[in-house]
C-alpha positions as CSV (number, residue, x, y, z in Angstrom):
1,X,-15.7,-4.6,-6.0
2,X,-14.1,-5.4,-9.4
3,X,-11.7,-2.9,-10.8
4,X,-13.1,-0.7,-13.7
5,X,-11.7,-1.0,-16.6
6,X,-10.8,2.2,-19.4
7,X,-13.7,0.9,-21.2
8,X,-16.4,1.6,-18.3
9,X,-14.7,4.7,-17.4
10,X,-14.8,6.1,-20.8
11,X,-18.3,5.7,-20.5
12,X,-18.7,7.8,-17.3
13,X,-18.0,11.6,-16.4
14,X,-14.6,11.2,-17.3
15,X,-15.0,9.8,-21.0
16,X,-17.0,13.2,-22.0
17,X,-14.6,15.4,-20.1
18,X,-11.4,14.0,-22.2
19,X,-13.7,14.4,-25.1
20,X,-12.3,17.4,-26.6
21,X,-8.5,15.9,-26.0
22,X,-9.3,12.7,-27.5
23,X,-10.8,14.2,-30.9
24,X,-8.4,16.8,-31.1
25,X,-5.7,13.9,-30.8
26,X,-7.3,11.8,-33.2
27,X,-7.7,14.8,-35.9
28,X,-3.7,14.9,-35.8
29,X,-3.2,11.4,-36.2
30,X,-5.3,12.5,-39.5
31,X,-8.8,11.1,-38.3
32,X,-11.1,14.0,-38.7
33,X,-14.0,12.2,-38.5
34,X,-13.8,9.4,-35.7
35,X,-16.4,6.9,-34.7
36,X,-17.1,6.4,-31.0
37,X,-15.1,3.3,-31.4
38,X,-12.0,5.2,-32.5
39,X,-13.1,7.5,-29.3
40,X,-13.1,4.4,-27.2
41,X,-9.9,2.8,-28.1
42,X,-8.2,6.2,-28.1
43,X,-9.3,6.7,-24.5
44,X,-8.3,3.5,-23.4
45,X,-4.8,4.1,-25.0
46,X,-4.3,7.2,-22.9
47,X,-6.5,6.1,-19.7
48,X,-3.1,3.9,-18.5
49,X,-1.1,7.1,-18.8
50,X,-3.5,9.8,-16.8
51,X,-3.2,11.0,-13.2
52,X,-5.2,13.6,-11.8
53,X,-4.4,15.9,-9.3
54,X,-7.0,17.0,-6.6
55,X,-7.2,20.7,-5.5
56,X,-9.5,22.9,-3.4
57,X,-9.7,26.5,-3.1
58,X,-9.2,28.0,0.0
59,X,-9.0,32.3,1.1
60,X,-5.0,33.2,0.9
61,X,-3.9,36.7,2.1
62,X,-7.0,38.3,0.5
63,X,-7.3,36.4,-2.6
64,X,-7.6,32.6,-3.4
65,X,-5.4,29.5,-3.9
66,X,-5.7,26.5,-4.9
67,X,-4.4,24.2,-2.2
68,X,-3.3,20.3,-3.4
69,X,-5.0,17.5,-1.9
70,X,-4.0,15.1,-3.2
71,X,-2.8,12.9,-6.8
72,X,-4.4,9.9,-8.3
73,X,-3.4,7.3,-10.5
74,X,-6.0,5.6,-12.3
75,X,-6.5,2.1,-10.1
76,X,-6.5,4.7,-7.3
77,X,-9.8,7.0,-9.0
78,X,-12.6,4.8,-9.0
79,X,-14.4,5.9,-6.2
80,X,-14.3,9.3,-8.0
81,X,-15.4,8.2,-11.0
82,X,-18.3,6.4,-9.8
83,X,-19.5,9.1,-7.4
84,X,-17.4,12.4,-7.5
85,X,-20.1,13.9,-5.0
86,X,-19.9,11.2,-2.8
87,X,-16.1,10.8,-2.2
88,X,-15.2,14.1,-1.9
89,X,-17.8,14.6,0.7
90,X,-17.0,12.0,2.7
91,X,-13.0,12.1,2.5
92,X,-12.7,16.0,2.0
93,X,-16.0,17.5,3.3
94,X,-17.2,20.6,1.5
95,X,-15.3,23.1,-0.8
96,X,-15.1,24.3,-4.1
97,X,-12.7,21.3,-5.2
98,X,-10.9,21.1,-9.0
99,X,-9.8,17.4,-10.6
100,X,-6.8,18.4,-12.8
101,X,-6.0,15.5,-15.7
102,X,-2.5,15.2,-16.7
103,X,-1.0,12.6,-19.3
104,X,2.5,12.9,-18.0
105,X,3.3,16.6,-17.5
106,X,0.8,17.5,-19.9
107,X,-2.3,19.2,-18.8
108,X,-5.9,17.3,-20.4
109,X,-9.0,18.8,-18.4
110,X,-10.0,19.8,-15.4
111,X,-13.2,19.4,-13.4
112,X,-14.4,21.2,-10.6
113,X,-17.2,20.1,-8.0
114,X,-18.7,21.6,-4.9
115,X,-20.1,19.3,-2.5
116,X,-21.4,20.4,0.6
117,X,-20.7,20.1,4.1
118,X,-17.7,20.7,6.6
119,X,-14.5,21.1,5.2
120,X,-12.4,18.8,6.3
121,X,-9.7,19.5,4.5
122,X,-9.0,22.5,6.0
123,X,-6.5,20.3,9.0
124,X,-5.4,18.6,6.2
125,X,-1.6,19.0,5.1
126,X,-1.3,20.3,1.8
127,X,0.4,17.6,-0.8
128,X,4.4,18.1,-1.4
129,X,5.0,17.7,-5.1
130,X,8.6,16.7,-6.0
């Protein structure tokens, strides 16, 4: 399979969840009122720079926690952004899961999804940030 490119993924899930970022960038760049091409080539500007972390939430001494799966770069999210569902089923199993967007240290959006099944991550060792 051919590698999306920030064009095609701008047009998926993950173009309308960066929505809000990308206008709210563009407005203080002084474009209050940008086209969807301004959208595009604002999204493809900051698609290069994104990773997303991958969380689930799991019971934790009577309360929940959101334990880290795992972090993407953006060659390494395409299965997600084709089929969110589909990936996290099959790698993770079941679970209430949350995609975190960063541009750098900077927060962007967040996603969650709740695929069924087992949950396979459970026996999986929670990521080690540095």
């Amino acid at each position: 399979m051919e590698s999306l490119g920030a064009s095609e993924v701008f047009a998926t899930w993950v173009g309308k969840l960066l929505r809000p970022f990308l206008l709210e960038l563009l407005e203080r760049k002084g474009n209050r009122q940008p086209t969807e091409a301004d959208l595009q080539a604002a999204f493809e500007a900051l698609w290069p720079e994104c990773s997303t972390k991958l969380m689930v939430q799991e019971p934790w001494m009577g309360t929940v926690r959101f334990k880290s799966l795992a972090r993407y770069q953006p060659e390494e999210f395409e299965a997600m952004v084709l089929d969110p569902m589909g990936c996290l089923s099959e790698r993770f199993g079941g679970g209430k899961f949350k995609v975190n967007f960063y541009q750098g240290m900077n927060f962007l959006a967040t996603r969650n999804f709740k695929p069924e099944g087992e949950a396979k991550w459970r026996e999986m060792p929670e990521l080690q940030e540095d």
